[in-house]
C-alpha positions in Angstrom: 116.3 -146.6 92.3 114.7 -143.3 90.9 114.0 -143.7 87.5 114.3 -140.4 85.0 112.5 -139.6 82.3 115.4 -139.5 79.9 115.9 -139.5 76.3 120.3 -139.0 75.5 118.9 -138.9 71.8 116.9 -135.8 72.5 117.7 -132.2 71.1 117.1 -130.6 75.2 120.4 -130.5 77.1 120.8 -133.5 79.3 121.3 -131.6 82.5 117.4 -129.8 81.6 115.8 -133.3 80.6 116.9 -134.4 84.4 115.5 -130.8 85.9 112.2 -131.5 84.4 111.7 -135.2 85.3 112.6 -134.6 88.3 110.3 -132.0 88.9 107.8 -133.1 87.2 107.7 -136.4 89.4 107.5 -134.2 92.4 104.2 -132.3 91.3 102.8 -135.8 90.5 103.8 -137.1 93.8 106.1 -139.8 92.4 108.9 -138.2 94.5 107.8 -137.2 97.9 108.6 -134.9 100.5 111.7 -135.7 102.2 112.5 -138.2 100.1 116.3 -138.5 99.2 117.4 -138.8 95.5 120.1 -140.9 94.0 123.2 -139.7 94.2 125.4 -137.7 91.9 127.2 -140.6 91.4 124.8 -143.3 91.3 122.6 -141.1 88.6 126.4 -140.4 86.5 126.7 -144.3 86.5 123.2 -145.3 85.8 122.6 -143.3 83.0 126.4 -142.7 81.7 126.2 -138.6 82.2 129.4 -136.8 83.4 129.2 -135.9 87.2 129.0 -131.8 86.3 126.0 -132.6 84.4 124.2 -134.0 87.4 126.1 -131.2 89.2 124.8 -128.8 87.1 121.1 -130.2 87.1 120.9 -130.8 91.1 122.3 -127.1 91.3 119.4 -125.2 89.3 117.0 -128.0 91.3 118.5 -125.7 95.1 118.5 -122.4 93.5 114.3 -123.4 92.3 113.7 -124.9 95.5 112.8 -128.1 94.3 115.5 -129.7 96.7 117.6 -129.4 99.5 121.5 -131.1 100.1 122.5 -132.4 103.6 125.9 -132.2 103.9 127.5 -135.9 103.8 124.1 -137.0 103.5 122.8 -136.3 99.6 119.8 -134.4 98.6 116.2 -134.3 99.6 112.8 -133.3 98.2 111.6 -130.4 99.3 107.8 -129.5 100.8 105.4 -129.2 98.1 104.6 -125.2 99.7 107.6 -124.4 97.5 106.8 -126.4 94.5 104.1 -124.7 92.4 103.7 -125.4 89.1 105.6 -122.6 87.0 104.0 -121.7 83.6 105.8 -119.5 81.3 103.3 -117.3 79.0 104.6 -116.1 75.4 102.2 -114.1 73.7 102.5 -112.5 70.2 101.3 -109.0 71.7 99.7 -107.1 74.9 96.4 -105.7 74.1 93.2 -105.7 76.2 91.9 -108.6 75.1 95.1 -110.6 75.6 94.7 -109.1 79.3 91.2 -111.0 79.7 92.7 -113.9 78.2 95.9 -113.5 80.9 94.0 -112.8 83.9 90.9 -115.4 83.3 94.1 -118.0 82.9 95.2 -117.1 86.2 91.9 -116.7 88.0 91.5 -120.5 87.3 94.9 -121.8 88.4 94.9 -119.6 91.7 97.5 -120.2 94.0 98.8 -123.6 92.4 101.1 -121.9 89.8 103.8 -118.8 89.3 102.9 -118.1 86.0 105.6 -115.4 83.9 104.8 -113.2 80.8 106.8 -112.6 78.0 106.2 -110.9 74.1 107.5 -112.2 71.0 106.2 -109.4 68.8 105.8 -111.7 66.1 109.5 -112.3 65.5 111.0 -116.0 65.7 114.5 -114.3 67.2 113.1 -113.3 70.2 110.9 -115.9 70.4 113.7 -118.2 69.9 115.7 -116.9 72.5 113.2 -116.6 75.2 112.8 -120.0 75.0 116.0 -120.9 74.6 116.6 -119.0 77.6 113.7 -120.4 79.6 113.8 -124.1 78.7 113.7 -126.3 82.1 113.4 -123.6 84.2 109.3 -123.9 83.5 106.7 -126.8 83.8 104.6 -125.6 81.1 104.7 -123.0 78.0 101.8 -121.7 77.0 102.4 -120.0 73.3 100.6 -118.2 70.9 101.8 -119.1 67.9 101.7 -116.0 65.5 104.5 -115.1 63.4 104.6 -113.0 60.6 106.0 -112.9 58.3 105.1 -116.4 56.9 108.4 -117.6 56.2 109.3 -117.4 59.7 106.8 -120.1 60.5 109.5 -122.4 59.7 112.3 -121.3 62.3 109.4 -120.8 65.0 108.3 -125.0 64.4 112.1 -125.6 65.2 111.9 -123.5 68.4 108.0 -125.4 69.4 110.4 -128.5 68.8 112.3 -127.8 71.5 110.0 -127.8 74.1 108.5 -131.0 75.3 105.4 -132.0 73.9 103.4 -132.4 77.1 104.7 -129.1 78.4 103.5 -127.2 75.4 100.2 -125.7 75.4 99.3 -123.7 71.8 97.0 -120.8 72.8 94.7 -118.3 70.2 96.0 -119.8 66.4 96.2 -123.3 64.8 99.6 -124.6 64.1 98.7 -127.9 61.9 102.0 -127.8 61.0 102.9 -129.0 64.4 102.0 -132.7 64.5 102.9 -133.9 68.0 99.8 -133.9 70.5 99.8 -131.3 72.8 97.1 -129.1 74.5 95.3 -126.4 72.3 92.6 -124.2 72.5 92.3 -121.7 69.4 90.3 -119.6 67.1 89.8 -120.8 63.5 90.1 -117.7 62.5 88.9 -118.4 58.5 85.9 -120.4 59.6 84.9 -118.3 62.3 84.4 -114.9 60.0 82.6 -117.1 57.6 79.9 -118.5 60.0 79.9 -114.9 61.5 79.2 -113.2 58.4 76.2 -116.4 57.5 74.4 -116.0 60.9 74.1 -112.0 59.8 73.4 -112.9 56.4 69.7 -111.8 57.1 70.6 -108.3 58.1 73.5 -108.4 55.1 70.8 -108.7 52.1 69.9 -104.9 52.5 73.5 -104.0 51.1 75.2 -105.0 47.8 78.7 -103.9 48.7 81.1 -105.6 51.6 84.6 -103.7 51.9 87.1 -105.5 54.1 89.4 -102.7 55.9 92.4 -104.6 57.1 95.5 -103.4 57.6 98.6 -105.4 55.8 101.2 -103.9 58.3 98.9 -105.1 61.5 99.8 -108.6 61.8 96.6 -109.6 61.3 96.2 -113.4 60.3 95.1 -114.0 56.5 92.6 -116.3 57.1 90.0 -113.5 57.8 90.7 -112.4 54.5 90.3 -116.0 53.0 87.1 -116.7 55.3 85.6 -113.0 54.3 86.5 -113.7 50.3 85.4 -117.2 50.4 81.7 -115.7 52.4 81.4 -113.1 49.7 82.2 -115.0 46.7 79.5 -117.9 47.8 76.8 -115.5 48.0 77.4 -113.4 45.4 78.3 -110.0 46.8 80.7 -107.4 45.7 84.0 -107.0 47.8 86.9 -104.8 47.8 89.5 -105.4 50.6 91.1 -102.3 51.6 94.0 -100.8 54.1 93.0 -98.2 55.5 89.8 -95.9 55.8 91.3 -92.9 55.0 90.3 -92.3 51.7 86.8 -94.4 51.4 84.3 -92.5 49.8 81.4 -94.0 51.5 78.4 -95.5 49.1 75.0 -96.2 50.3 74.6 -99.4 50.3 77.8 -100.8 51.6 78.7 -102.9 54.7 82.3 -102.2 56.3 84.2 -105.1 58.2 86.2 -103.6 60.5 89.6 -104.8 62.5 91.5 -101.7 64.2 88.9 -99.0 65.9 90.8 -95.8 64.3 89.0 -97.2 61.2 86.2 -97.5 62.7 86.5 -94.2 64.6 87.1 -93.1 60.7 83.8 -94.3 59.5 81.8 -93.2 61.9 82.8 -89.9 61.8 82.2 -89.8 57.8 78.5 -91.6 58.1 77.7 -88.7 60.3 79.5 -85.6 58.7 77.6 -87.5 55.1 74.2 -87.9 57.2 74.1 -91.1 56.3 71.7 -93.4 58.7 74.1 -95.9 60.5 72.4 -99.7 59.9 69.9 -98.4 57.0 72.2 -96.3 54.1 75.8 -98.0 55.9 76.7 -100.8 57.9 79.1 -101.8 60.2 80.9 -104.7 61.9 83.8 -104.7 63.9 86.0 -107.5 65.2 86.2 -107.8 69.0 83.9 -106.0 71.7 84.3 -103.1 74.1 82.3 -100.5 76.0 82.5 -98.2 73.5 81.3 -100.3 70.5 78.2 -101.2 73.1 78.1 -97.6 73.5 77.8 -96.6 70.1 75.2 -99.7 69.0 78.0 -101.5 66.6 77.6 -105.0 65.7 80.7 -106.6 67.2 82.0 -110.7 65.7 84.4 -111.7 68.5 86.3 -114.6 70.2 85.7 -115.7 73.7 88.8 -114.2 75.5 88.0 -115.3 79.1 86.8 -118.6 77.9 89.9 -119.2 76.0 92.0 -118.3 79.4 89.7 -120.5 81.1 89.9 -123.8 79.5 93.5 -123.8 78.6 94.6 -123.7 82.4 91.7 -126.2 83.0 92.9 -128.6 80.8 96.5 -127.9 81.7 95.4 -128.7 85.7 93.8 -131.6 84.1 97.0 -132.8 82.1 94.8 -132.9 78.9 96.9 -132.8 76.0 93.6 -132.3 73.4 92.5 -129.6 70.8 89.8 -127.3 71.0 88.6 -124.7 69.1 87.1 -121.6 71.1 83.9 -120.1 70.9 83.3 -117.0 68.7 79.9 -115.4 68.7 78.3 -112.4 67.1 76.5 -109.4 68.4 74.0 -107.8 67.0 73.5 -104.1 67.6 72.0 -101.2 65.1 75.2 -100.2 63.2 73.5 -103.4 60.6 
């Protein structure tokens, strides 16, 4: 008789925990096509469930196409044509570079998975109830983890806690709070601005002054402001860490790291209207590349989008439940 993957001390609803077993032994070709199933019966009695719960769980398997009923006969596996792999993606927000991390994830998997897209705009309620709403109905969830404020790390862990282990895949931030293994490919968002900032150090000696313009109402994660601190303090330079460009008065002499491009837009446009000499009397670095920062020569530090889309649906093809951190790389142009 079919054996489920079944846990009656788990937190997911029973009927869910037989949805996903059951499709999960289908993509892994322990249930084939055609092949009947055990009854509704014979599954109530073996594993002490009430009939609507296998009811219930054999229903959602039809509606999914997972399975078919022959009437006075029982239920059948379906082809595999209809069974693709479906991958439920939550990320934080929709920017450009989330697209190349979106469509390099789906350039890899191709036509073996329906993959969905949803935001939780860095709030644990809605990220809480799209999963709540979503659970069993996917054979993966991809998530990037980023919540703000910090306190609501804590009701998103109970939400990751939900979701089986080997369906979850952490995307773009660390979650070490999160102890069961499961598949991750992120930034290290502290260490990465540090080594960044050390492999420029030779074009940093020219100025004595680092500012930090990063926006506390951006969701930005804090550990570029701990990497950045800790990268100043080691070598000795002054720092400041401010919101906004607005009101900088701009120094010779000083180096701006830069996260959102109206600040850099900002200080551009005062370098120029100051005729101050862009890489010699100012400097500039700004997180993340596009055509316009190669346009106007600025030194970009930046994640791997594409790669990060890459791997994760690799590894997920390759049922890899491992940790990796992504590449991040630095660009040098004239603006240091």
């Amino acid at each position: 008789m079919y054996k489920l993957q079944f846990n009656p001390n788990e937190k997911t609803p029973k009927y869910k925990q037989i949805v996903q077993s059951i499709i999960a032994d289908i993509e892994r070709a322990v249930l084939k096509k055609n092949e009947q199933l055990p009854s509704i019966s014979e599954l109530s009695e073996e594993y002490y469930l009430a009939r609507d719960t296998v009811e219930k769980a054999y229903r959602e398997l039809k509606e999914r196409g997972f399975i078919s009923s022959v009437q006075g006969k029982g239920f059948y596996v379906n082809g595999t044509d209809n069974n693709k792999m479906r991958i439920l993606l939550v990320f934080n927000k929709l920017s450009s570079y989330k697209k190349l991390i979106y469509y390099a994830f789906l350039k890899v998997l191709g036509n073996k998975a329906n993959v969905d897209l949803q935001i939780h705009h860095y709030d644990a309620r809605i990220f809480a109830e799209i999963i709540d709403n979503s659970l069993g109905k996917y054979n993966y969830y991809v998530i990037m983890p980023h919540f703000f404020p910090e306190n609501e790390k804590g009701a998103a862990l109970k939400t990751l806690e939900k979701i089986p282990s080997d369906e979850l895949i952490l995307l773009d931030k660390d979650l070490p709070e999160y102890t069961k293994p499961c598949l991750s490919v992120y930034q290290d968002f502290e260490k990465d601005i540090f080594d960044a900032l050390d492999e420029l150090r030779d074009l940093l000696e020219k100025y004595n002054r680092m500012v930090l313009v990063f926006p506390s109402d951006g969701n930005y994660p804090s550990e570029i402001v701990k990497g950045f601190r800790q990268f100043c303090v080691n070598f000795g330079k002054d720092f400041v860490i401010k919101e906004n460009a607005l009101d900088e008065i701009l120094h010779i002499g000083t180096v701006y790291l830069v996260v959102e491009e109206t600040d850099l837009a900002e200080l551009v446009k005062k370098t120029r209207q100051v005729d101050f000499k862009l890489g010699e009397d100012i400097g500039i670095i700004s997180f993340n590349e596009t055509t316009l920062k190669e346009l106007l020569e600025i030194t970009v530090i930046t994640t791997d989008f594409e790669t990060m889309g890459r791997t994760a649906a690799a590894l997920l093809l390759d049922k890899k439940q491992i940790k990796i951190k992504n590449p991040f790389y630095t660009i040098r142009r004239s603006s240091l």
